[in-house]
MARBA-3410 file (N, C-alpha, C, O; in Angstrom, 1 decimal):
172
96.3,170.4,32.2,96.0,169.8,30.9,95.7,170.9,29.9,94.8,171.8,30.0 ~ 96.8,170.7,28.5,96.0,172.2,27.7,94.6,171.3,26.9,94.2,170.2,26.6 ~ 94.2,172.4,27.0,93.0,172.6,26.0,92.9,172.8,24.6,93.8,173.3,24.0 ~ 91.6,172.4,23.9,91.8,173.0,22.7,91.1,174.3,22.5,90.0,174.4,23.0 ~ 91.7,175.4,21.7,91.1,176.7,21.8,90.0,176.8,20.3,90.3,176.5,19.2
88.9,177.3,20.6,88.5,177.2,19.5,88.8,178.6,18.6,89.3,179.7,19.0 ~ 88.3,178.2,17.4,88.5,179.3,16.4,87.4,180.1,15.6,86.4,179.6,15.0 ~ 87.7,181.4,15.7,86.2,181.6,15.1,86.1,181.7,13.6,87.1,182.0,12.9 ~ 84.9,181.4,13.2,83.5,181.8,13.6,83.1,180.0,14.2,83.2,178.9,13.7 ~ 82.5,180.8,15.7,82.0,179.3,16.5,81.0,179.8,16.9,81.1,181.1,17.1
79.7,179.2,17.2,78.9,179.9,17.7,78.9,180.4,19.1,78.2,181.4,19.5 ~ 80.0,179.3,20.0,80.2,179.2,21.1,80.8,180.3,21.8,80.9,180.4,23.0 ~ 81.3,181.4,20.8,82.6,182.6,21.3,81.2,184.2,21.0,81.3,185.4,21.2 ~ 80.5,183.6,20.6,79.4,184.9,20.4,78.5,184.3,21.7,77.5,185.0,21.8 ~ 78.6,183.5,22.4,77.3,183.7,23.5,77.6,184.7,25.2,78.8,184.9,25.6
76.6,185.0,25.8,77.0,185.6,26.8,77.3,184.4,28.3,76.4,183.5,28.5 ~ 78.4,184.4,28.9,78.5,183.4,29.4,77.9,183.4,30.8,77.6,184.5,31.2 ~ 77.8,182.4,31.7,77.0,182.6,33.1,77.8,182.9,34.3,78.9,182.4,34.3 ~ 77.4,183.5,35.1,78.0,183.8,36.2,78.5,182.9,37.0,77.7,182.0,37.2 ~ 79.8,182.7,37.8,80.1,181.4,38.3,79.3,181.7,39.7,79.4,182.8,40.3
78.5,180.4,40.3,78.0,180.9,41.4,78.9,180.6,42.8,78.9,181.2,43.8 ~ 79.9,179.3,42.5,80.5,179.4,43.7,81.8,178.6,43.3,81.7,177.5,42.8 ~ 83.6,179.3,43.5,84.5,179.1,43.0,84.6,177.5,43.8,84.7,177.4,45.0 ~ 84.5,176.5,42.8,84.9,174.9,43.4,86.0,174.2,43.0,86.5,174.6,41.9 ~ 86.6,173.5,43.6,87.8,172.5,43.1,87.7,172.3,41.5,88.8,172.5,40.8
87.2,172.1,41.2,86.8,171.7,39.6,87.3,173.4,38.5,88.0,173.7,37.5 ~ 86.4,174.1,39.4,86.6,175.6,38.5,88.0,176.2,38.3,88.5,176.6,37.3 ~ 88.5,176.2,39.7,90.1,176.1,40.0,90.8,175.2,39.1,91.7,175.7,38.6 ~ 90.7,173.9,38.8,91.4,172.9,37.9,91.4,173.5,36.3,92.2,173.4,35.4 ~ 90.3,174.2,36.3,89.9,174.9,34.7,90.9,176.1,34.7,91.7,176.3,33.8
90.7,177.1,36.0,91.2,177.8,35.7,93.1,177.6,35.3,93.8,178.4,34.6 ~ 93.6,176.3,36.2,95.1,176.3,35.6,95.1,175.8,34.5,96.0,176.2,33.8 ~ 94.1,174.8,34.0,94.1,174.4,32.5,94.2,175.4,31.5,95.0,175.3,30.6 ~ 93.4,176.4,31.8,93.1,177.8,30.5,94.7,178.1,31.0,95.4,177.9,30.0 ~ 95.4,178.7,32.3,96.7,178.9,32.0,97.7,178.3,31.5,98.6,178.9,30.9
97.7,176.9,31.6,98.6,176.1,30.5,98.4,176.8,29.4,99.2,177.6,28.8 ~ 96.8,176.4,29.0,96.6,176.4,27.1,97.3,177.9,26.7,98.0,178.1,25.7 ~ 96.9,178.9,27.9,97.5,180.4,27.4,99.0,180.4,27.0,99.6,180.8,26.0 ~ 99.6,179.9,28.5,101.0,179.9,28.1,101.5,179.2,27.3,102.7,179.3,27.4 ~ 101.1,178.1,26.2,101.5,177.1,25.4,101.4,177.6,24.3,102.3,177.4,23.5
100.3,178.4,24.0,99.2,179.4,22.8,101.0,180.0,21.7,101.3,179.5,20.6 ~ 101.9,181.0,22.5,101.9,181.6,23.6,100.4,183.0,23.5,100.0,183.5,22.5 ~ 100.0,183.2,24.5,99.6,184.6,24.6,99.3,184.7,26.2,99.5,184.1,27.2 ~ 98.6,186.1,25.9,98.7,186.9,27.6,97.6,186.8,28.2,97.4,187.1,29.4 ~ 96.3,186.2,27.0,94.8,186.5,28.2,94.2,185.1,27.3,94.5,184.6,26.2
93.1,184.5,28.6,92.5,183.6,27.5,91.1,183.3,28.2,91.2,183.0,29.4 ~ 90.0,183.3,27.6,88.5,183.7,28.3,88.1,181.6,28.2,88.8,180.7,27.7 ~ 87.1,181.4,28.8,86.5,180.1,29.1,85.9,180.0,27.8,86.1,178.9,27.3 ~ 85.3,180.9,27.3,84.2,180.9,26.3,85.4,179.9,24.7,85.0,179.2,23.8 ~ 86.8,180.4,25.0,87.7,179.9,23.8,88.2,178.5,23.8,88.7,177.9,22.9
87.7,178.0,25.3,87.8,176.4,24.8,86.7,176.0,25.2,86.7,174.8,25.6 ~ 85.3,176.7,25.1,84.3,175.9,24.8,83.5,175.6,26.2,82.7,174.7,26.3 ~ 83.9,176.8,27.4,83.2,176.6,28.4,82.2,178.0,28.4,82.6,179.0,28.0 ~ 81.3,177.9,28.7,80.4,179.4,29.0,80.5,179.8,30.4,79.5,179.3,31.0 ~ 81.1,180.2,31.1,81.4,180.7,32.4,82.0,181.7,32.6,82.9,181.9,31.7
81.9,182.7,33.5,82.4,183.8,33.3,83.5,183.8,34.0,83.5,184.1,35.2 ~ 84.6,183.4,33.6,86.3,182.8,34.1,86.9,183.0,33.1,86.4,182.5,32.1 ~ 88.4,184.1,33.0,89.1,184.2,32.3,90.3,184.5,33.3,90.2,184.7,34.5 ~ 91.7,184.5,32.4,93.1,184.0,32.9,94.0,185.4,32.1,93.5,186.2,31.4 ~ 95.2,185.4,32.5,95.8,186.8,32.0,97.3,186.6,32.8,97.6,186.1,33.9
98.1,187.1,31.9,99.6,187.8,32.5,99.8,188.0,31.6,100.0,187.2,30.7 ~ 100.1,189.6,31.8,100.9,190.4,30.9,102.2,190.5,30.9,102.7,191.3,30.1 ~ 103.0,189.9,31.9,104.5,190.3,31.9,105.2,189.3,30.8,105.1,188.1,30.8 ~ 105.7,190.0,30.0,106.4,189.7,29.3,107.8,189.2,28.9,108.3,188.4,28.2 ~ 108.5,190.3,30.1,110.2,190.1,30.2,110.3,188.9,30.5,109.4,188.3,31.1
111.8,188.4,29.9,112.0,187.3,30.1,112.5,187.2,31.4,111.8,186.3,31.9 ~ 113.6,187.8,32.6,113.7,188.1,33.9,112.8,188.4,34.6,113.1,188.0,35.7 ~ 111.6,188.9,34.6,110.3,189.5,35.3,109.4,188.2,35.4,109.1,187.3,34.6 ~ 109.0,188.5,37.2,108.2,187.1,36.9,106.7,187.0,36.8,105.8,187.6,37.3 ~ 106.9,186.1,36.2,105.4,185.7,35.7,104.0,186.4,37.0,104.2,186.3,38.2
102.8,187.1,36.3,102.4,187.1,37.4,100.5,186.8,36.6,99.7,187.7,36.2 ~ 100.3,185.3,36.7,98.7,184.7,36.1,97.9,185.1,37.3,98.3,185.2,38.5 ~ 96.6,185.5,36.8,95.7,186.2,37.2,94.8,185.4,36.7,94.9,185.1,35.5 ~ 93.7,185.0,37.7,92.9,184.1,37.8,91.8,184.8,38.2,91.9,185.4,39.3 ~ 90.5,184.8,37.2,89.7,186.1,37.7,88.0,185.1,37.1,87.7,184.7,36.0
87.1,185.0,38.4,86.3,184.5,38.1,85.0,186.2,38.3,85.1,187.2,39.0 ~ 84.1,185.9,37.4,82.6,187.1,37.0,83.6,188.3,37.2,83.4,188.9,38.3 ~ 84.6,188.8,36.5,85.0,189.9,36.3,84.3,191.1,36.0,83.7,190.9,35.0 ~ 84.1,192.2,36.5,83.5,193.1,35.8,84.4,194.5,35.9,85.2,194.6,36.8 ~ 84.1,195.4,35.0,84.8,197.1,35.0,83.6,197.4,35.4,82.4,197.3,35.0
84.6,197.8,36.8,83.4,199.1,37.6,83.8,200.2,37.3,82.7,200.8,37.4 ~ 84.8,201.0,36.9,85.2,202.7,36.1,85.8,202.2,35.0,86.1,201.1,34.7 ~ 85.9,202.8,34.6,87.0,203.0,32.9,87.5,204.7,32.4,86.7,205.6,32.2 ~ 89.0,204.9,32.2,88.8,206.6,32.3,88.6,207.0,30.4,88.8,206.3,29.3 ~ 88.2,208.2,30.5,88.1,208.7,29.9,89.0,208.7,28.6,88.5,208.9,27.5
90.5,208.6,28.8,92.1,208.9,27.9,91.7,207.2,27.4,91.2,206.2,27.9 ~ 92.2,207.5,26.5,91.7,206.2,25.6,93.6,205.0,25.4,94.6,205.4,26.1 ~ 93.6,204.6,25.0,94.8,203.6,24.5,94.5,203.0,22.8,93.4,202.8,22.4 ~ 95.7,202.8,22.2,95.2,202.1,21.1,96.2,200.9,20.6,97.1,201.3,20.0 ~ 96.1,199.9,20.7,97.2,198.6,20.6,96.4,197.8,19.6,95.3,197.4,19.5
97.5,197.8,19.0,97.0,196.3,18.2,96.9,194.5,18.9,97.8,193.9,19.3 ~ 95.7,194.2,18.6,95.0,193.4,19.3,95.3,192.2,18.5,95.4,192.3,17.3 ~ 95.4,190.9,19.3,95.3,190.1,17.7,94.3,188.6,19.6,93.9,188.8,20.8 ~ 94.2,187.8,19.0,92.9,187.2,19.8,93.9,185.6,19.8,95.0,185.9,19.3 ~ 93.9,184.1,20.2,94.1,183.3,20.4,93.5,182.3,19.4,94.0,181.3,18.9
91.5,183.2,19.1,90.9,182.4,18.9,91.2,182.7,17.4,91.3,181.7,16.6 ~ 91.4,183.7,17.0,91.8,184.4,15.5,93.5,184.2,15.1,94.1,185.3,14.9 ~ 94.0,183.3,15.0,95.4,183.3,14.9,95.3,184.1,13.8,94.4,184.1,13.0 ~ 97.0,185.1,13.8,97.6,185.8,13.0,97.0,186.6,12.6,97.3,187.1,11.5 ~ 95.7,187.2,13.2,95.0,188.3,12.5,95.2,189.6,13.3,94.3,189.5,14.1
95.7,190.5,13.6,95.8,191.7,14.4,95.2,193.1,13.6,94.9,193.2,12.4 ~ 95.0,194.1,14.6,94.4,194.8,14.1,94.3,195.9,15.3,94.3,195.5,16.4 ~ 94.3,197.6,15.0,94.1,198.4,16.5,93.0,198.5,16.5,92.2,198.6,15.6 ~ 92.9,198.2,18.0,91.6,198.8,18.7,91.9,199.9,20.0,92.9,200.0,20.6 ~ 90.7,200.5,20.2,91.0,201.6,20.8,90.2,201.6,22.2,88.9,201.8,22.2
90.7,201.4,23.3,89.9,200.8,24.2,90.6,202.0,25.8,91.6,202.6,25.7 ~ 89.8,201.9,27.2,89.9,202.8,28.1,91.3,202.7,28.0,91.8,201.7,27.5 ~ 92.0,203.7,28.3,93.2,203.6,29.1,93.9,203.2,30.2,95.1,202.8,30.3 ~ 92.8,203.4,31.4,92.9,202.5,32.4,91.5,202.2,32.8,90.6,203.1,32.7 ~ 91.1,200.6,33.7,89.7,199.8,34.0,90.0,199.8,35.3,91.1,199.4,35.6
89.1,200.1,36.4,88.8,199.6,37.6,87.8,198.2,37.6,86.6,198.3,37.1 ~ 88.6,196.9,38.2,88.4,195.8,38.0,87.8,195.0,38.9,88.6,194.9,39.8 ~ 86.8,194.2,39.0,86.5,193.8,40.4,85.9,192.6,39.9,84.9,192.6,39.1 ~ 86.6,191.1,40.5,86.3,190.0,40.4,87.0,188.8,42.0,87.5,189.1,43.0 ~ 86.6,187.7,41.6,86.5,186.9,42.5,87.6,186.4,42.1,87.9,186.4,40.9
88.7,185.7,43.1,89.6,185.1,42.7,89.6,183.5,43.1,88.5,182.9,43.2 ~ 90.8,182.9,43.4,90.7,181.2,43.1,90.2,180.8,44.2,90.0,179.6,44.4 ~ 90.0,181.8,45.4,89.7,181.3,46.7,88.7,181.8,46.7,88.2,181.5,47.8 ~ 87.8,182.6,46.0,86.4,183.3,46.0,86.2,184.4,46.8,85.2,184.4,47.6 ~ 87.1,185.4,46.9,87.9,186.3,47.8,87.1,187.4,46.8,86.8,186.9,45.7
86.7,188.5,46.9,87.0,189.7,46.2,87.9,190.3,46.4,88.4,190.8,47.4 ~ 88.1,190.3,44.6,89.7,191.6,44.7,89.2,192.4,43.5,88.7,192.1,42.4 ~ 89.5,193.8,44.2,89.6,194.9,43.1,91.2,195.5,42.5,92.3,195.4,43.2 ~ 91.0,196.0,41.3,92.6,196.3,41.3,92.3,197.3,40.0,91.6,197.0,39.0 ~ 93.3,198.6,40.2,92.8,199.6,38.5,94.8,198.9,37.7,95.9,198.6,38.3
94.2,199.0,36.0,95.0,198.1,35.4,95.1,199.3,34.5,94.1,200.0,34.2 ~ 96.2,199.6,34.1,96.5,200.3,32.9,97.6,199.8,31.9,98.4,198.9,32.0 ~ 97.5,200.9,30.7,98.1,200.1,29.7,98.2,198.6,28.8,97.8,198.8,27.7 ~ 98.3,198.0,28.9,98.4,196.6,28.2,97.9,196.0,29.0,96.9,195.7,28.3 ~ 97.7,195.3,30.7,97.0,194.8,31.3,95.5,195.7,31.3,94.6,194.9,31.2
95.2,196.4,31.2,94.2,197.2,31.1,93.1,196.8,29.7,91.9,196.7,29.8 ~ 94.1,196.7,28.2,93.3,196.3,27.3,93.3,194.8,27.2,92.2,194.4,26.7 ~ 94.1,193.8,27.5,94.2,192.6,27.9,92.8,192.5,28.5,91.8,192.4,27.7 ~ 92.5,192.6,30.0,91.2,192.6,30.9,90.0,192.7,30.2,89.0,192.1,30.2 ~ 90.6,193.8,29.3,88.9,194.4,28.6,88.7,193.3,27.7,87.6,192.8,27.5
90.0,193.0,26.9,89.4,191.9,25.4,89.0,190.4,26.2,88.3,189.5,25.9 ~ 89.6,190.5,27.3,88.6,189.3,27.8,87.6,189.0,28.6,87.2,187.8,28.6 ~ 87.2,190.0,29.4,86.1,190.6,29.8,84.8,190.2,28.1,84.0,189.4,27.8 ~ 85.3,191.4,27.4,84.5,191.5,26.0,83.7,189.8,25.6,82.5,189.5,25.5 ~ 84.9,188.9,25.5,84.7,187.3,25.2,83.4,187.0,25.9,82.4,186.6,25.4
83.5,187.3,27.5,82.4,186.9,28.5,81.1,187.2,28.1,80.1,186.7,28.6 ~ 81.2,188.5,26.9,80.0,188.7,26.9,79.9,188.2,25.5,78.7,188.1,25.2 ~ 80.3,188.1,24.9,80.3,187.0,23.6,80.6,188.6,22.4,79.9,189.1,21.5 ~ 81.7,188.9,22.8,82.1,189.8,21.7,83.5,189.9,21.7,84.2,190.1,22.7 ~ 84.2,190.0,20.2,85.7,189.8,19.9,86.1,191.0,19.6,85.3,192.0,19.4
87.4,190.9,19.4,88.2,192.7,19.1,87.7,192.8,18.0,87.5,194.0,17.7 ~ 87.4,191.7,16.9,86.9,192.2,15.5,85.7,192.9,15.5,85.6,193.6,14.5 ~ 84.9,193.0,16.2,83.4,193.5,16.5,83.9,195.2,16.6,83.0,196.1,16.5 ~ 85.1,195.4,16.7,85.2,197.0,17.2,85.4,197.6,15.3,85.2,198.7,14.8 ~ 85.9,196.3,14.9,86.7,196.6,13.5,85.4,196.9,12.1,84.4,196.3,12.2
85.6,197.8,11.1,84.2,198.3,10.5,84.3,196.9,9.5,85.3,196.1,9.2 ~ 82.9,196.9,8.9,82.4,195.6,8.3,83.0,195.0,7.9,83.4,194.0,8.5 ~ 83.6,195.3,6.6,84.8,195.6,5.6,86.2,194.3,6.1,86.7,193.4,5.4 ~ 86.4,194.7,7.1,88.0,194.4,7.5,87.4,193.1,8.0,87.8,192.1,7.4 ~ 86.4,193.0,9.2,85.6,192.3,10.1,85.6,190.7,9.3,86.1,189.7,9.7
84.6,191.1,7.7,84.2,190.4,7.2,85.6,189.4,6.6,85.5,188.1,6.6 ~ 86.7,190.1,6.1,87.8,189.3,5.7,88.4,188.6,6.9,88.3,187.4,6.7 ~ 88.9,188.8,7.9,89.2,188.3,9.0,88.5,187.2,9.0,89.1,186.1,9.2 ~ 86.8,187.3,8.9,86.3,185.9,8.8,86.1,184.9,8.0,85.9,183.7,8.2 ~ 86.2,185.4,7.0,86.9,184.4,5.8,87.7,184.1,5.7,87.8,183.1,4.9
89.1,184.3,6.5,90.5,183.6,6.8,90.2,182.8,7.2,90.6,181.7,6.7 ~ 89.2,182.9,8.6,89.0,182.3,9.8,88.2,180.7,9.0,88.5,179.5,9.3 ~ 87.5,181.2,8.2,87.0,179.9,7.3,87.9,179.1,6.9,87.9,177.9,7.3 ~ 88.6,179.6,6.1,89.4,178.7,5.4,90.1,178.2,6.2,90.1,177.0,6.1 ~ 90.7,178.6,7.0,91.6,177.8,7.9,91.4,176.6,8.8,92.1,175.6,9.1
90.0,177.2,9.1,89.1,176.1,9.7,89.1,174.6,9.1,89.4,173.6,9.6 ~ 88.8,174.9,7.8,88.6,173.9,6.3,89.9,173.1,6.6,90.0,172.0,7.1 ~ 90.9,174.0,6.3,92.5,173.5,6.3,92.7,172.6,7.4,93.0,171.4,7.2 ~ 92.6,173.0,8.5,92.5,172.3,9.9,91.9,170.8,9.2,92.6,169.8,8.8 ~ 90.4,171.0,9.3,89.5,169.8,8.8,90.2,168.8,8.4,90.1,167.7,9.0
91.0,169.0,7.5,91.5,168.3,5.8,92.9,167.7,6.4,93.3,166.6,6.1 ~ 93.6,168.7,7.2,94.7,167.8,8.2,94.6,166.5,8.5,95.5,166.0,9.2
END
């Protein structure tokens, strides 16, 4: 079932979210939900916190090609256990921020260690685009967006879009 993604400014996308304590039938059903809404969005990552759940569960696939197959990553209390030093810089744009992009400059590669749909631990190191993917949704769990990296200035307009659009939505 998709979901609705929220948009910021929500207060819901600034909170830190809770640890899941034990992966259940129900969390599993969220987690293919959030992969619908992603793949429908379209985009490649999408945190709990964006349709309004506080749980630390976020969703991800970076493969892009159109021949290459899909590979969704279902990752419940994620955390980066290393991150190296060589940095990456991609322009980021969020689900919850339509059409706003912007570079951010984030590890190059994350050593990753989370629970998966069977409550299994899996570790795995991610580089390049799966790498800053992880991190901007990782970031969400803790109630912070790629704009937070961006200086006041830019931050502040981004969220005045985000306003009006909101309004616009409303008035729909």
């Amino acid at each position: 079932m998709k979901r609705t993604i929220l948009i910021h400014p929500d207060p819901r996308l600034k909170k830190v979210c809770a640890p899941v304590a034990d992966v259940t039938d129900d969390l599993r059903k969220l987690a293919d939900d959030m992969l619908e809404t992603m793949y429908d969005a379209p985009g490649i990552g999408l945190a709990a916190p964006q349709i309004g759940v506080l749980d630390r569960l976020i969703v991800l696939d970076c493969v892009k090609e159109e021949n290459e197959t899909p590979r969704p990553l279902v990752m419940f209390n994620p955390q980066v256990l290393a991150s190296s030093d060589d940095t990456n810089v991609y322009e980021e744009g969020c689900l919850s921020i339509p059409d706003q992009y912007a570079e951010v400059t984030r590890p190059k590669t994350v050593e990753v260690e989370w629970l998966d749909r069977n409550g299994a631990v899996q570790r795995e190191t991610f580089d390049g685009l799966w790498a800053t993917c992880v991190q901007h949704e990782i970031d969400h769990l803790d109630g912070k967006l790629f704009i937070d990296y961006l200086k006041p200035l830019k931050r502040q307009m981004i969220t005045r879009k985000m306003q009006k659009l909101k309004r616009e939505r409303a008035r729909a």
